[in-house]
Backbone as a printed PyTorch tensor [residue, N CA C, xyz], in Angstrom:
tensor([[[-17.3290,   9.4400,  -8.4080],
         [-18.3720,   9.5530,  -9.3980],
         [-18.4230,   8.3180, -10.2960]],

        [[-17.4040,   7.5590, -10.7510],
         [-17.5540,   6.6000, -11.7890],
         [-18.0580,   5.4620, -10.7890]],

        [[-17.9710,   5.5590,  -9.6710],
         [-18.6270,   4.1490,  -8.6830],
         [-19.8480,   4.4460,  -8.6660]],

        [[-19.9040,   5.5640,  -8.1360],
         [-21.8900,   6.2320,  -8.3910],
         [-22.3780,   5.7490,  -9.7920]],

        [[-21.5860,   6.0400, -10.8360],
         [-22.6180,   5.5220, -12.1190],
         [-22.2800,   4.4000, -12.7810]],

        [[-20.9430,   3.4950, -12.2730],
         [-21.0560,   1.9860, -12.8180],
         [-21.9750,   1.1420, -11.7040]],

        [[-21.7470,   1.7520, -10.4730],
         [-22.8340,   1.2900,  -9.9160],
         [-24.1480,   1.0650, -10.3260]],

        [[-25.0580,   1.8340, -10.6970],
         [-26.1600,   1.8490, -11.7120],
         [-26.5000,   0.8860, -12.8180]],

        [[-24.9180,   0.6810, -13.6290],
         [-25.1640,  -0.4220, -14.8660],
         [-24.7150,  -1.9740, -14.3770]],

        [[-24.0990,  -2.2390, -12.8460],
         [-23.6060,  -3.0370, -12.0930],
         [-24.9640,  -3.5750, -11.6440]],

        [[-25.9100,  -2.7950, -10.8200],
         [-27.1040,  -3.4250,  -9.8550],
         [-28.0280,  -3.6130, -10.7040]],

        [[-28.4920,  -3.5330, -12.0530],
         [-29.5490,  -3.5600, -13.1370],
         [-29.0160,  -4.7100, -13.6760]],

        [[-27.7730,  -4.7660, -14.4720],
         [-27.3850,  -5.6520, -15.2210],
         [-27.2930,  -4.5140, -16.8160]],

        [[-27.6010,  -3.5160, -17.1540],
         [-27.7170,  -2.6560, -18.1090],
         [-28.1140,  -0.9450, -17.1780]],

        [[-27.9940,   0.0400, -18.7070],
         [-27.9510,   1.0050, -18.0320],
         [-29.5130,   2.0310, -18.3820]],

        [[-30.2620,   0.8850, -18.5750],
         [-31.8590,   1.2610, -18.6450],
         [-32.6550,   1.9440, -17.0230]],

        [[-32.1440,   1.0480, -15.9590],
         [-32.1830,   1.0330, -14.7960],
         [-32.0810,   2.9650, -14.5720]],

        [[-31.0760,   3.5690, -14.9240],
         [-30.5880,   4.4950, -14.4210],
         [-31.4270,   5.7390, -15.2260]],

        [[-31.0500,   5.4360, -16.6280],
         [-31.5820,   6.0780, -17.7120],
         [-33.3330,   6.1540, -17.9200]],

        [[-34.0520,   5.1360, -17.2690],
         [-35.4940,   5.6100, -17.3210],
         [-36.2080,   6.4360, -16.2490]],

        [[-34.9320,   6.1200, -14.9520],
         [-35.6890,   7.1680, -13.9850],
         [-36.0720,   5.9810, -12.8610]],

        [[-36.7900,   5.3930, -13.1960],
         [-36.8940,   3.9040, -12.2510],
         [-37.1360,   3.9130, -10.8400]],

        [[-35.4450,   4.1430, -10.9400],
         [-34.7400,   3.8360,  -9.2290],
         [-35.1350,   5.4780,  -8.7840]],

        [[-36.0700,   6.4190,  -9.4150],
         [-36.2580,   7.7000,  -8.9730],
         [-37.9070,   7.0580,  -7.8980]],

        [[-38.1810,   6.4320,  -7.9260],
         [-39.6000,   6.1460,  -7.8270],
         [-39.7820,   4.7760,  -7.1930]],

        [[-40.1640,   5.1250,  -5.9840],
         [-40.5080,   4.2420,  -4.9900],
         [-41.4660,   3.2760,  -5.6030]],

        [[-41.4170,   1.8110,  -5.1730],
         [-42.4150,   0.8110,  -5.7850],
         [-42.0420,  -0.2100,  -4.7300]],

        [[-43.1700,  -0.9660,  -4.3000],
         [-43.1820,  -2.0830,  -3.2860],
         [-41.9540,  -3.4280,  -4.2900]],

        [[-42.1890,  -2.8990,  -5.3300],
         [-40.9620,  -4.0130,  -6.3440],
         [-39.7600,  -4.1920,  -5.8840]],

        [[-39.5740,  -2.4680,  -5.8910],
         [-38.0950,  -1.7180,  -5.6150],
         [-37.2830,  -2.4070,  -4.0300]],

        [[-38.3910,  -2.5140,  -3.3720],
         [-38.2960,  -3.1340,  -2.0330],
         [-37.9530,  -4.5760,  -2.1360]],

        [[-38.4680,  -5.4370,  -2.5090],
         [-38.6660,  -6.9260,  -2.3090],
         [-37.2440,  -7.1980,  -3.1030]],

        [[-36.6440,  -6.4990,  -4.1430],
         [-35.8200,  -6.8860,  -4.8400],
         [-34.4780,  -6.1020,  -4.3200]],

        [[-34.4840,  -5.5880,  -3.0190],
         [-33.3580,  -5.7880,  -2.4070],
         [-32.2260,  -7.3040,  -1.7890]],

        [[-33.0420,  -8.1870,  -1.6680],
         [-32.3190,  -8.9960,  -1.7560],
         [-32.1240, -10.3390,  -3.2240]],

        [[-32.0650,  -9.6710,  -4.0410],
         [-31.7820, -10.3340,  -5.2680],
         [-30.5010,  -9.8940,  -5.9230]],

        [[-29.6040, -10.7830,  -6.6370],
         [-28.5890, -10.4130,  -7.0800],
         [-27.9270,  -8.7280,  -7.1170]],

        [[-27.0060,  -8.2330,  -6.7340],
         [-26.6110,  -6.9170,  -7.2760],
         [-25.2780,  -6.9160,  -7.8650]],

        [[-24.6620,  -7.7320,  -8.3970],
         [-23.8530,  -7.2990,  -9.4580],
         [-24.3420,  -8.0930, -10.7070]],

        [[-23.9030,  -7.4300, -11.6340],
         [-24.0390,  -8.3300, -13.3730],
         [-22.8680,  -7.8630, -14.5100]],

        [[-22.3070,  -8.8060, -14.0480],
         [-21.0950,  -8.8470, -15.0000],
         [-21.5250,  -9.6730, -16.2430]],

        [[-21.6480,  -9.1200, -17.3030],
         [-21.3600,  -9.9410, -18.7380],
         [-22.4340, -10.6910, -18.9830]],

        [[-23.8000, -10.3130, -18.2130],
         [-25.1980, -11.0280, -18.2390],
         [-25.3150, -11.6310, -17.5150]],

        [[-24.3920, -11.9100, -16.6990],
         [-24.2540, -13.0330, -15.3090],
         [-24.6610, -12.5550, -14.3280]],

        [[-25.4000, -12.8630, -13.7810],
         [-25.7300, -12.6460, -12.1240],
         [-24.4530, -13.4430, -11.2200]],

        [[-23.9750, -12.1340, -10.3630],
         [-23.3470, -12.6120,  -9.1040],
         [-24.4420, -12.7180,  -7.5430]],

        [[-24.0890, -13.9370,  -7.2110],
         [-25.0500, -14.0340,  -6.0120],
         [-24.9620, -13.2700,  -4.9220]],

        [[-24.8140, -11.6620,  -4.9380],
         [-24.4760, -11.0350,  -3.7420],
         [-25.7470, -10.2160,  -3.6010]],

        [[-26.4520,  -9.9020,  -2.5750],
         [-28.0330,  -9.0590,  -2.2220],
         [-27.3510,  -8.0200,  -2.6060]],

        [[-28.2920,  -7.2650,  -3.1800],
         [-28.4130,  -5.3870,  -3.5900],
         [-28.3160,  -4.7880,  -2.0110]],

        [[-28.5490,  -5.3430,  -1.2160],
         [-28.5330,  -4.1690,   0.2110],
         [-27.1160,  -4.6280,   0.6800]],

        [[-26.5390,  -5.6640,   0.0950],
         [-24.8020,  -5.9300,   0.6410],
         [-23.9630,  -5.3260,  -0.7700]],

        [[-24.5780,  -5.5530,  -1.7720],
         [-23.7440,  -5.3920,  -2.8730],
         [-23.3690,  -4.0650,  -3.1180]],

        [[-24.1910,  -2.8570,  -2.9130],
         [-24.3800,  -1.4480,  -3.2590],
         [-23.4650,  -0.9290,  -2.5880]],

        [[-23.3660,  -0.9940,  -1.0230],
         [-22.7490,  -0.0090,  -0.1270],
         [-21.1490,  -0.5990,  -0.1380]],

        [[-21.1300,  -1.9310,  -0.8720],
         [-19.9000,  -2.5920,  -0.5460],
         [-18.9490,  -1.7850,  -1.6010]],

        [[-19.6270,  -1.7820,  -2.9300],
         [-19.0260,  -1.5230,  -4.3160],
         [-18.7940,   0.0130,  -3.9020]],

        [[-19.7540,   0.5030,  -3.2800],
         [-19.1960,   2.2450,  -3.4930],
         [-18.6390,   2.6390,  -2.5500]],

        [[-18.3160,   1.7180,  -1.2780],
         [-17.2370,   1.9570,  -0.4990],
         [-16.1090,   1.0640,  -1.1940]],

        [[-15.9130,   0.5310,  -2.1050],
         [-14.6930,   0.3670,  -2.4510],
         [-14.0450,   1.6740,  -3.2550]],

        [[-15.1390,   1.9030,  -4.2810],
         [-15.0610,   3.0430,  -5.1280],
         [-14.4400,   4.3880,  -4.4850]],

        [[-15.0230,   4.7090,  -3.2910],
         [-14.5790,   5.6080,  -2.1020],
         [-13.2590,   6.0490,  -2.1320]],

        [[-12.7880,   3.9350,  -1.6170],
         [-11.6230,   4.5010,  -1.5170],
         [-10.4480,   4.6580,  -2.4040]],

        [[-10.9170,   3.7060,  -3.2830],
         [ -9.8320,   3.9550,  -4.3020],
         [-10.2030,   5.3500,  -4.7180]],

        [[-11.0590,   5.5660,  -4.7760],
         [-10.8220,   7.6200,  -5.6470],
         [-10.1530,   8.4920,  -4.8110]],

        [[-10.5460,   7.8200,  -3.2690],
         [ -9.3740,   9.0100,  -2.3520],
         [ -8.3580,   8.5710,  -2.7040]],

        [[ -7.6050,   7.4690,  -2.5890],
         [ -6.2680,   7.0500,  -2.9200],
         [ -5.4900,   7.7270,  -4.1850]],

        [[ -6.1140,   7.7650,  -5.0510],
         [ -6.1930,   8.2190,  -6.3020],
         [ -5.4480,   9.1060,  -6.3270]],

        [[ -6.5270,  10.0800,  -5.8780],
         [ -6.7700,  11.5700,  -5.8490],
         [ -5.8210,  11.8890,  -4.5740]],

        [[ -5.2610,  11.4080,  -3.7550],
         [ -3.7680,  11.9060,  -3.1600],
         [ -2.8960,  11.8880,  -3.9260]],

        [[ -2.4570,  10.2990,  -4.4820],
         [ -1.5320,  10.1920,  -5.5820],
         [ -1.6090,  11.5380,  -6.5880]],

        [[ -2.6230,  11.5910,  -6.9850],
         [ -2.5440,  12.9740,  -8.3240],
         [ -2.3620,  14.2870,  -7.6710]],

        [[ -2.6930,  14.2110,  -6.2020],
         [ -2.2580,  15.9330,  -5.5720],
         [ -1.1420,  15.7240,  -5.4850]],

        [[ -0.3470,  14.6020,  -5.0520],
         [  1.3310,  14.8490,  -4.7560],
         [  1.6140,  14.9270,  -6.0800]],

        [[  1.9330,  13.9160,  -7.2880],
         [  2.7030,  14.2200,  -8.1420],
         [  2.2160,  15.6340,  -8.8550]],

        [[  1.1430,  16.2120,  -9.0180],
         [  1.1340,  17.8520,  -9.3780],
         [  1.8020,  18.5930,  -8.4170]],

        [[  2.2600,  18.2810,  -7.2820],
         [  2.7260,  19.2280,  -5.8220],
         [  4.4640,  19.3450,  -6.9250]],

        [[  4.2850,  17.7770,  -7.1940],
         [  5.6720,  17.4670,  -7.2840],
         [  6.1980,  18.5790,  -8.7380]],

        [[  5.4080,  18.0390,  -9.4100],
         [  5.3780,  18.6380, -10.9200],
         [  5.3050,  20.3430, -10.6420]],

        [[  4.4210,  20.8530, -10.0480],
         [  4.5310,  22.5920,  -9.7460],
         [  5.6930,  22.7340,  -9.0910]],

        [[  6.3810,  22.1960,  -8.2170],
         [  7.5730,  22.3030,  -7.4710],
         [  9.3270,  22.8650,  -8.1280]],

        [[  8.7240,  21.2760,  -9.9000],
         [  9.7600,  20.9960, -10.8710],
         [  9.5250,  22.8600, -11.4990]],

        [[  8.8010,  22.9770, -11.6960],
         [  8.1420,  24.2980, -12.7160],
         [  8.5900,  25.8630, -11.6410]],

        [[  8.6270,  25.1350, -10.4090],
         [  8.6040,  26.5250,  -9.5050],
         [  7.6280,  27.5070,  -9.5150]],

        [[  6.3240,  26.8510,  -9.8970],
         [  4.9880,  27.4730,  -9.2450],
         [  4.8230,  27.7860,  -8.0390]],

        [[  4.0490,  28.7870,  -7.7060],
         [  3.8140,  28.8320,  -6.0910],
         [  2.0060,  28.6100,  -6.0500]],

        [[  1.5750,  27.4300,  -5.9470],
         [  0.1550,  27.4420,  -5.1730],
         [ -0.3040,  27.4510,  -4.2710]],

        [[ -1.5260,  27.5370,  -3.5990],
         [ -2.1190,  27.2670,  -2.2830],
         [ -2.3520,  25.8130,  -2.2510]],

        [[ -2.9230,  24.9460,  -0.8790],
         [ -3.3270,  23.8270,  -1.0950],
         [ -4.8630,  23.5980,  -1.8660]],

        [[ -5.2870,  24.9710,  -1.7860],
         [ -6.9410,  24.9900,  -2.0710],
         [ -6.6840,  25.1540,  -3.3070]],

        [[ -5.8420,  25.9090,  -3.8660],
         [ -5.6040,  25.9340,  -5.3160],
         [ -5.2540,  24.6940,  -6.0360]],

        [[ -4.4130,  23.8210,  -5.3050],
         [ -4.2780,  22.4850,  -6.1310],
         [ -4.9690,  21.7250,  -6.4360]],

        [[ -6.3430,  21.6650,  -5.0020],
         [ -7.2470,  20.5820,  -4.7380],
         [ -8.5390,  21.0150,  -5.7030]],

        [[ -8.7690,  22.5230,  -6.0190],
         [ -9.4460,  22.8540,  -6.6550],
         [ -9.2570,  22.7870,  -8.2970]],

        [[ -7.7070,  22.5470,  -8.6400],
         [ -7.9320,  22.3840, -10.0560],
         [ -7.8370,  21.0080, -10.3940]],

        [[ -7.4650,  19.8570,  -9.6880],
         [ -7.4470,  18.5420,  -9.5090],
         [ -8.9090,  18.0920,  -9.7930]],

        [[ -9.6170,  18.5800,  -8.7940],
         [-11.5050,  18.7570,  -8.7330],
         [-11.9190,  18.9520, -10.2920]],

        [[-11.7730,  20.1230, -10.9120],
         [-12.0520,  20.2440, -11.8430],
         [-11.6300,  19.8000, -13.0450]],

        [[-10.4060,  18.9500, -12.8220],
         [ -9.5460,  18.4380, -14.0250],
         [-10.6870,  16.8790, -14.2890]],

        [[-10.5710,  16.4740, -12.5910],
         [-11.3150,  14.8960, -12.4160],
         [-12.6990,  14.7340, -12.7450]],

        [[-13.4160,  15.7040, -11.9030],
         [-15.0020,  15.8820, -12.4590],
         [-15.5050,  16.2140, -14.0390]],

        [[-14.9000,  17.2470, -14.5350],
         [-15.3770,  17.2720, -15.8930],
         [-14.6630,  15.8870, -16.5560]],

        [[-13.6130,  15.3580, -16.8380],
         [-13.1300,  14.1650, -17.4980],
         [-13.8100,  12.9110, -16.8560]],

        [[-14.3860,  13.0190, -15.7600],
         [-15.4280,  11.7350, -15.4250],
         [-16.5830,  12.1930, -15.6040]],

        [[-16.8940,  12.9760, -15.9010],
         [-18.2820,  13.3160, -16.8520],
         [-18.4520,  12.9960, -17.9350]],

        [[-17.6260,  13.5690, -18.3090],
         [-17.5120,  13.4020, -19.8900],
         [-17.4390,  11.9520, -20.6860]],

        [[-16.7830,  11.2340, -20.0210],
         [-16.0760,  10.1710, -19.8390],
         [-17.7770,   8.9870, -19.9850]],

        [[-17.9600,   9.8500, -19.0890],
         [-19.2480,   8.6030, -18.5650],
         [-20.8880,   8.9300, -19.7040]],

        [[-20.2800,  10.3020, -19.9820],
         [-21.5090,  10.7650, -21.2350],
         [-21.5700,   9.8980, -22.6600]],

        [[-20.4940,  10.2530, -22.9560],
         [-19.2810,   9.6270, -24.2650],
         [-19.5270,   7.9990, -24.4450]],

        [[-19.5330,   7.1320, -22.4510],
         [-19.6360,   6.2350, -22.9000],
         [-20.7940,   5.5630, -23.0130]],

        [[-21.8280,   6.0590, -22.6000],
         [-23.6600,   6.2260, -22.4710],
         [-23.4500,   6.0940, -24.2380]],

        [[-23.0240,   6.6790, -24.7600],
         [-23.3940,   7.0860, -26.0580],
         [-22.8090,   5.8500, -27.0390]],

        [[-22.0230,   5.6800, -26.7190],
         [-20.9190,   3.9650, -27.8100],
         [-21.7330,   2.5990, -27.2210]],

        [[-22.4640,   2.9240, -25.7610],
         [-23.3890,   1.5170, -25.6590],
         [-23.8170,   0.7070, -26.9310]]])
């Protein structure tokens, strides 16, 4: 989720792009400006096309969140283990889910808002 929506303030250069709806709505613009810059760091244009830049950034994003998100199922496996909990695997993966999604929500609301 945080690659899905820095993505957004990454391919614009700001987070107007996302926030007006825009990219909801097909436009011959929307088209032609696939190959124009898609990252913007710090007002800077990086010279990489939006049709290489997009799928690249959120397959990185991908994988680092799976990576992640193993790391945080083992050490809770580990941590319920220390405690002598007994869970299911669906039970772990499901409160992991809900620990990660609402705090990257929130996260990403919170920071919409300090822009």
């Amino acid at each position: 989720m945080i690659g899905f929506f820095l993505d957004y303030r990454l391919f614009a250069g700001n987070w107007d792009f996302y926030f007006s709806g825009a990219w909801a709505r097909r436009s011959d613009e929307q088209l032609t400006d696939l190959l124009k810059p898609g990252f913007y760091l710090f007002d800077h244009a990086i010279p990489i096309s939006k049709l290489i830049a997009v799928p690249l950034f959120l397959a990185l994003f991908s994988i680092g969140g799976y990576v992640l998100g193993r790391l945080l199922e083992k050490a809770y496996k580990t941590y319920l283990k220390k405690k002598r909990a007994v869970l299911s695997p669906e039970e772990v993966q499901h409160r992991l889910f809900t620990v990660c999604t609402a705090s990257i929500f929130n996260y990403f609301f919170i920071l919409r808002d300090v822009r």
